[in-house]
C-alpha positions as CSV (number, residue, x, y, z in Angstrom):
1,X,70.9,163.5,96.0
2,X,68.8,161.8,98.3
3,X,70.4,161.4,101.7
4,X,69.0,157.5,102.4
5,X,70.9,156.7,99.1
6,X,74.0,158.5,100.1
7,X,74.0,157.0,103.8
8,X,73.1,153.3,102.5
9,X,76.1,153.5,99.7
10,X,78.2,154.9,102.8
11,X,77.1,152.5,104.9
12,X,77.8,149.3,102.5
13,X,81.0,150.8,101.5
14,X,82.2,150.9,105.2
15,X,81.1,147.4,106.2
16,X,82.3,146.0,103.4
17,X,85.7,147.6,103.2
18,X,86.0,146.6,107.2
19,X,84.8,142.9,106.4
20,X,87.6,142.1,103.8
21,X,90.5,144.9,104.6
22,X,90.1,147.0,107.8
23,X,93.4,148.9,107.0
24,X,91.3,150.1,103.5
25,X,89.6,152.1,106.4
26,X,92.0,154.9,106.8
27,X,90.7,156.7,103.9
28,X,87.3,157.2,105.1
29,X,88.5,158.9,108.6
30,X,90.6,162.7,108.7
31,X,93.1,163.7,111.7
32,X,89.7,165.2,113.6
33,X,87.5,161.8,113.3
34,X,87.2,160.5,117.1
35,X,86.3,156.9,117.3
36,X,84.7,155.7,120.9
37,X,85.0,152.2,121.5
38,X,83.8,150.4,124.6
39,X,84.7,153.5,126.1
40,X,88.1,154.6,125.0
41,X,88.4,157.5,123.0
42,X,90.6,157.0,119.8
43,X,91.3,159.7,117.7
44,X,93.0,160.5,113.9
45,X,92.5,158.2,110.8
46,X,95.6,156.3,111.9
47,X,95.0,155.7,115.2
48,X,91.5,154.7,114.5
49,X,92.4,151.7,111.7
50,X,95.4,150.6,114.4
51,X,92.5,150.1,117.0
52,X,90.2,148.1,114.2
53,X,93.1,145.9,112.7
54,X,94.2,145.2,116.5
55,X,90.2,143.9,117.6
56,X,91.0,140.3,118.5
57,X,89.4,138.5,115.4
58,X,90.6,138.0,111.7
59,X,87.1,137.6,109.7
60,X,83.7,138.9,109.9
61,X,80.6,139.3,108.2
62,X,78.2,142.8,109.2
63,X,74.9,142.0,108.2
64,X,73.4,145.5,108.5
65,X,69.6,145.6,109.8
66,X,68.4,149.1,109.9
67,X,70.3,152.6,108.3
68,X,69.0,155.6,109.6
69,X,69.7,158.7,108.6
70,X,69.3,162.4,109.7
71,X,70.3,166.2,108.6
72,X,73.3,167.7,110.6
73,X,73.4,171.0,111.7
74,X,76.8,171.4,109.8
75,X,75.3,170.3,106.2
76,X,76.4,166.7,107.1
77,X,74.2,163.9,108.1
78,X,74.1,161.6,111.1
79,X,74.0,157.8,110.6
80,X,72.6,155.3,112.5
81,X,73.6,151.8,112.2
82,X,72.5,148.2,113.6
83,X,72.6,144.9,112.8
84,X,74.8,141.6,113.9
85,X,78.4,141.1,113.2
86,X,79.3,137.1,112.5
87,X,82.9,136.0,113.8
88,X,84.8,133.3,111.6
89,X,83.9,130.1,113.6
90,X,81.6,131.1,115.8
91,X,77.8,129.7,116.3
92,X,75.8,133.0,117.1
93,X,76.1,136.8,115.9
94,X,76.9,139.9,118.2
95,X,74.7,142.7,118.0
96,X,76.5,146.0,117.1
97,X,75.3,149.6,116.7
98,X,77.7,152.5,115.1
99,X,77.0,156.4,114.7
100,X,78.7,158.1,111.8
């Protein structure tokens, strides 16, 4: 399968499962995944949706801008994501970046 496909349909999953239901989240992290977040270290699927569900805004929108995508060591892949992230009410668009 060609990894671009696999990290886009990833990719569209996540953003989409975290714009309608963050708590849907839960079953795309394990008990090892380690989310860092404006510095704080969060870590286990659990502890990670607690921390998105708690982020101080009800609705958003991702609109994703570029999805790289490279070989792991491990037989995974590392994904890079960037784009703008579009709060309910609000005028202008934050930039975001995530690693998976």
């Amino acid at each position: 399968m060609d990894p671009d496909a696999v990290a886009k349909a990833f990719v569209e999953h996540y953003y989409s499962t975290f714009d309608a239901n963050r708590a849907g989240l839960a079953n795309l992290y394990q008990e090892g995944s380690m989310l860092t977040f404006e510095g704080q270290k969060i870590q286990g699927s659990q502890s990670i949706v607690a921390k998105l569900t708690s982020l101080p805004f009800q609705q958003c929108k991702h609109n994703i801008t570029t999805v790289d995508c490279q070989p792991s060591g491990s037989g995974g892949m590392l994904v890079f994501v960037s784009g703008n992230l579009q709060l309910a009410g609000e005028q202008h668009a934050l930039k975001f970046s995530q690693v998976f």
